[in-house]
C-alpha positions as CSV (number, residue, x, y, z in Angstrom):
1,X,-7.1,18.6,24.7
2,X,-8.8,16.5,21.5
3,X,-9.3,13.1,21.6
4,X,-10.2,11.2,18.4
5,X,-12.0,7.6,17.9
6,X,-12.0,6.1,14.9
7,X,-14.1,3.2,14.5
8,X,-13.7,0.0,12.3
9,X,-15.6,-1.0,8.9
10,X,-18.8,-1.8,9.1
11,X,-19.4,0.3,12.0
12,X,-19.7,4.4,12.7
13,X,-18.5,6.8,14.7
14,X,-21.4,5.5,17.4
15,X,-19.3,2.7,18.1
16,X,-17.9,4.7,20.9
17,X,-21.1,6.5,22.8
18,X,-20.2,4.5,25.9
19,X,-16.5,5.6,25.8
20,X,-17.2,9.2,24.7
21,X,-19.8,9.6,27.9
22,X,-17.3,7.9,29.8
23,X,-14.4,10.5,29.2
24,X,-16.8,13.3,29.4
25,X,-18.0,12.1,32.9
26,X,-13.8,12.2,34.2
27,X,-13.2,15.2,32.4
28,X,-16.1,17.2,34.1
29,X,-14.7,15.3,37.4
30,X,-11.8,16.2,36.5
31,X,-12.7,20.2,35.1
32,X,-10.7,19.5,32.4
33,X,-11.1,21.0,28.8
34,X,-11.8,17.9,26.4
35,X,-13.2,17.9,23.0
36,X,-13.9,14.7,21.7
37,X,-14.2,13.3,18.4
38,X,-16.0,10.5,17.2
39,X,-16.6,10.9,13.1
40,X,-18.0,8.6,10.9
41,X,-15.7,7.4,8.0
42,X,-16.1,7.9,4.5
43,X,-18.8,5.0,3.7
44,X,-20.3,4.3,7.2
45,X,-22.9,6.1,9.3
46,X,-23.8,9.3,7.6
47,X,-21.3,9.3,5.0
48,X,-21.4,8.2,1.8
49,X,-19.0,6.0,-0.7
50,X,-19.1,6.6,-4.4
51,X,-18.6,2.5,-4.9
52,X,-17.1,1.7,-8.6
53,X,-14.2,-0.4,-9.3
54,X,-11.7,2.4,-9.0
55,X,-12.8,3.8,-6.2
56,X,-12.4,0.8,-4.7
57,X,-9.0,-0.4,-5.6
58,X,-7.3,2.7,-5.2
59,X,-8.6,3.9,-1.9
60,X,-5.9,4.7,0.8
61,X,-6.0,5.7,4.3
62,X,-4.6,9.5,2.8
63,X,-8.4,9.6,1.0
64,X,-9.7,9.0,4.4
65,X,-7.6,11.3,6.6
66,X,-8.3,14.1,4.0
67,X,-11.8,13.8,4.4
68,X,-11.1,14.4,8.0
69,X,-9.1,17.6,8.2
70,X,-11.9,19.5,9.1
71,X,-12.1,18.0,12.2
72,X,-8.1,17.8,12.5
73,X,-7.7,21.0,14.5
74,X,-3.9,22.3,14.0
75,X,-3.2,19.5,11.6
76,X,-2.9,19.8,7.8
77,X,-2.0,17.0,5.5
78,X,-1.5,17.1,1.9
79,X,0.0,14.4,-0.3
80,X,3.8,15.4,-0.2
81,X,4.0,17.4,2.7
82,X,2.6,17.7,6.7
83,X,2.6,21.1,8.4
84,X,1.7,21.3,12.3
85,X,1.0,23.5,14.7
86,X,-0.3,21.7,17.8
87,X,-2.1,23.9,20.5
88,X,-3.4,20.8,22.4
89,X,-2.5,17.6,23.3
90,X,-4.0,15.4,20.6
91,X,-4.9,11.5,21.4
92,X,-5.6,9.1,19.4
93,X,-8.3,6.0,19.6
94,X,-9.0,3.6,16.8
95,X,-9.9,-0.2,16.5
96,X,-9.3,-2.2,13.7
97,X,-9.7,0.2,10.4
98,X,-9.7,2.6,12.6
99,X,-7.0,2.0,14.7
100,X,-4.9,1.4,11.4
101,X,-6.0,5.0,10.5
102,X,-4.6,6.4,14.0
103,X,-1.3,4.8,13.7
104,X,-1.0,6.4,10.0
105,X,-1.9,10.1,11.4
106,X,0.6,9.2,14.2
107,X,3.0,8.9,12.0
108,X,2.4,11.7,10.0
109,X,2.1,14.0,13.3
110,X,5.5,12.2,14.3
111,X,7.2,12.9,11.0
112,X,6.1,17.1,11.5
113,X,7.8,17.1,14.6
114,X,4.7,17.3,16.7
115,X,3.7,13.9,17.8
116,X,-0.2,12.8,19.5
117,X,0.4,13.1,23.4
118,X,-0.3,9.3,23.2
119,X,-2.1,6.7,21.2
120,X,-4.5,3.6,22.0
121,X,-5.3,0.8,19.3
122,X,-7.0,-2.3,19.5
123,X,-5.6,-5.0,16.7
124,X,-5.1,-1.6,14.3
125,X,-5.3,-3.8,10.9
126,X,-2.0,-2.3,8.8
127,X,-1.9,-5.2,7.3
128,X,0.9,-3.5,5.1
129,X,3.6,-4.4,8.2
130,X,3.2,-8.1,7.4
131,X,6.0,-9.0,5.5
132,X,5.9,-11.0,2.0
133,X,5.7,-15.0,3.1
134,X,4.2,-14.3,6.5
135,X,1.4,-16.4,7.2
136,X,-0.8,-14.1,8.6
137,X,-0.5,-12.1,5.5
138,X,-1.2,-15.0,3.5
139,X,-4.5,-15.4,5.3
140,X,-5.8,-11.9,4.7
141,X,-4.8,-11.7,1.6
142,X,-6.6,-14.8,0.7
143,X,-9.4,-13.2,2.9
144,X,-9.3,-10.1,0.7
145,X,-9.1,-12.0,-2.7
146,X,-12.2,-13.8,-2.1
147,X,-14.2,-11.3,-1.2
148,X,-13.0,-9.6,-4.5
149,X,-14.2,-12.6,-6.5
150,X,-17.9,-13.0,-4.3
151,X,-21.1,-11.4,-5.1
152,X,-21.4,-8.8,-2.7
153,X,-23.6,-10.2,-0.6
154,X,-21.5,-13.3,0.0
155,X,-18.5,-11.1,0.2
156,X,-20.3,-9.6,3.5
157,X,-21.2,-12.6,4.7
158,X,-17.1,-13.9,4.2
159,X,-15.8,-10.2,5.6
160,X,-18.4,-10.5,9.2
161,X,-17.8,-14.3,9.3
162,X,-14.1,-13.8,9.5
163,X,-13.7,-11.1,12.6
164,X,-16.7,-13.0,14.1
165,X,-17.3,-16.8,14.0
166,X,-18.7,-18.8,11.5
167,X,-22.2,-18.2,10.5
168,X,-22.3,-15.1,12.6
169,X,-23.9,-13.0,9.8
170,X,-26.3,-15.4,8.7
171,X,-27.7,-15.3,12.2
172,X,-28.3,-11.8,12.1
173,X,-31.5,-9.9,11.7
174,X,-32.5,-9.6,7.7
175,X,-32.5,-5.9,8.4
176,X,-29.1,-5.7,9.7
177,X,-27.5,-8.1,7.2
178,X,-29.2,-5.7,4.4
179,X,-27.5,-2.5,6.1
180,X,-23.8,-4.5,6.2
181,X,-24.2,-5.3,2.3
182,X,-25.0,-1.8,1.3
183,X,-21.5,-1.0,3.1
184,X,-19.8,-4.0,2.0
185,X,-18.2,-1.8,-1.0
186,X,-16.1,0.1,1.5
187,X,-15.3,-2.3,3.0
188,X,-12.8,-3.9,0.3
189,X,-11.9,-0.2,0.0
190,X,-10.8,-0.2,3.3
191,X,-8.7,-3.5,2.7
192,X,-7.3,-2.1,-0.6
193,X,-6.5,0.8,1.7
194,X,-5.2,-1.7,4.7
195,X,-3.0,-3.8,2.2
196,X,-1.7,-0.8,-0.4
197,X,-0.8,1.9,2.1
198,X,3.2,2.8,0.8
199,X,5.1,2.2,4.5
200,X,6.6,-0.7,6.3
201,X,7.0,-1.7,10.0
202,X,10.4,0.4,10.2
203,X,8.5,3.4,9.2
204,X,6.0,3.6,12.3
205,X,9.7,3.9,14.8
206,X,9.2,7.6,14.2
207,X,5.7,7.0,16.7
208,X,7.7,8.3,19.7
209,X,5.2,9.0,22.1
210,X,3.1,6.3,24.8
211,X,1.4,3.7,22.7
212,X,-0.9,1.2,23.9
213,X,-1.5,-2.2,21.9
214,X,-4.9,-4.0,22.9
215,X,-5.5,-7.1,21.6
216,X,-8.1,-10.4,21.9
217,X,-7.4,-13.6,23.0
218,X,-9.7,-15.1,20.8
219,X,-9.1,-12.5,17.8
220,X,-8.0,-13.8,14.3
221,X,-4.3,-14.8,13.6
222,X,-3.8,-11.7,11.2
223,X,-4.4,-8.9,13.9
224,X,-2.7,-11.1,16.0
225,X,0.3,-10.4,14.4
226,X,0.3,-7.2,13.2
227,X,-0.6,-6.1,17.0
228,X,2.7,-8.3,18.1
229,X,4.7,-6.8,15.4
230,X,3.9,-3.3,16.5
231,X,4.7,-3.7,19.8
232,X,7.9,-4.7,18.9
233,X,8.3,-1.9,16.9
234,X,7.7,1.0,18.4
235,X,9.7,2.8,20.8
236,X,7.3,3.4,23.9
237,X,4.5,0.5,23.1
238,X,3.1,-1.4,25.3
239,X,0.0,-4.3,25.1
240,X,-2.6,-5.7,27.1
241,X,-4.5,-9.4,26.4
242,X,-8.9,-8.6,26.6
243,X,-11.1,-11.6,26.7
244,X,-12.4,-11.9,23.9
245,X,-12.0,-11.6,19.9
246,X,-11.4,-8.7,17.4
247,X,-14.7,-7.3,17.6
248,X,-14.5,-6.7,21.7
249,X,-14.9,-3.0,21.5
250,X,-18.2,-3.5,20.0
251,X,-19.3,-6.7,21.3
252,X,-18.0,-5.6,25.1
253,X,-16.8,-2.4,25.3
254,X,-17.4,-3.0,29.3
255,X,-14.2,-5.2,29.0
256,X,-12.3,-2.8,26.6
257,X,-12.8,0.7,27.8
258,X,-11.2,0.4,31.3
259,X,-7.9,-0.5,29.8
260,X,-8.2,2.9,27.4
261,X,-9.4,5.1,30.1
262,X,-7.0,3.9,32.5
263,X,-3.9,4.7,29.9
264,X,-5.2,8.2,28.7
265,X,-5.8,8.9,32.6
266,X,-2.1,8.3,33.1
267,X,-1.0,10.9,30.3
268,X,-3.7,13.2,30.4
269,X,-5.4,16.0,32.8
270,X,-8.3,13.7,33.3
């Protein structure tokens, strides 16, 4: 079986080394076969994002998942078309970006036929499901716009503030503020991505397999919604309130992970 994590902007793949060594310890409890994947997104960690103005506004979640069909064993994408063959059961993690990057393969996978033996988001950002008028939409958008119209710096500074607190990233170290600005470029590449991706809520009923819906109870009213809309939505969904905001999975992962182990332990081998 493959499990893949995707992690949100402004983070990497090693946003999950405490869930990765804690599905590695079950499945060696368990002696079952697990491979899992935890790659860094095009921009973050050790890849890297060719950051212009085009680049930018035309990014969508299809540039990401093709940079990632190496790693998609038994799963090819191309623009008009998805062939699968499926050998093992595939699962999917992802949190915010990331999550909103799952729920696209899912669909995908779900549209060949072959669907992920189950799939776990925390406040996945498709920001695409809000509807025109919605004020959660309104918000993000307005989010979005802003940072378009900032110098970068400030733009990071609007981007952290908003999934955090107020004044959140001018608390952090120099260092780290200097490491989020460099990445801030993908970031409104992700949102361009998050916004512009061509589906609607209707389109993610093909999702037919378990889903689980985490979200914060502090968390921002725009992944608020789209999490509630979701779960709505999709045929086998179910959700679950963590203490805390939209960043939980990197801010306490202790308070996160139990609720994803516990649902791939109940449709898995571990």
């Amino acid at each position: 079986m493959h499990i893949f994590c995707f992690h949100s902007s402004q983070s990497s793949g090693a946003q999950w080394r405490l869930l990765t060594a804690q599905l590695s310890e079950l499945a060696q409890a368990a002696d079952a076969p697990v491979t899992i994947h935890a790659p860094d997104l095009i921009g973050y960690g050790a890849q890297t994002f060719a950051a212009n103005g085009a680049a930018i506004a035309d990014f969508r979640l299809a540039d990401e998942i093709e940079a990632l069909l190496p790693l998609l064993e038994g799963v090819q994408i191309d623009p008009s078309a998805v062939q699968t063959e499926q050998s093992q059961p595939i699962h999917l993690i992802g949190h915010s970006y990331g999550g909103a990057l799952a729920l696209r393969m899912a669909r995908l996978m779900a549209q060949a036929g072959t669907p992920p033996a189950s799939v776990c988001l925390y406040e996945p950002v498709a920001f695409h499901v809000l509807p025109e008028g919605d004020p959660a939409r309104e918000e993000i958008l307005a989010i979005a716009s802003k940072m378009d119209d900032l110098p970068v710096a400030q733009a990071a500074a609007e981007f952290v503030n908003y999934w955090n607190h107020p004044g959140y990233f001018e608390a952090l170290p120099a260092r780290v503020q200097k490491a989020m600005v460099a990445k801030q470029p993908k970031v409104q590449a992700d949102f361009a991505a998050l916004i512009g991706e061509p589906a609607q809520l209707t389109d993610y009923t093909v999702v037919d397999c378990p889903v689980l819906i985490l979200h914060g109870t502090q968390s921002p009213l725009s992944s608020r919604t789209v999490a509630e809309h979701l779960v709505h939505t999709l045929p086998k969904a179910t959700s679950a309130a963590v203490k805390g905001g939209h960043m939980a999975p990197l801010t306490d992962p202790t308070a996160v992970n139990p609720h994803i182990i516990e649902f791939l332990r109940h449709y898995s081998d571990l």
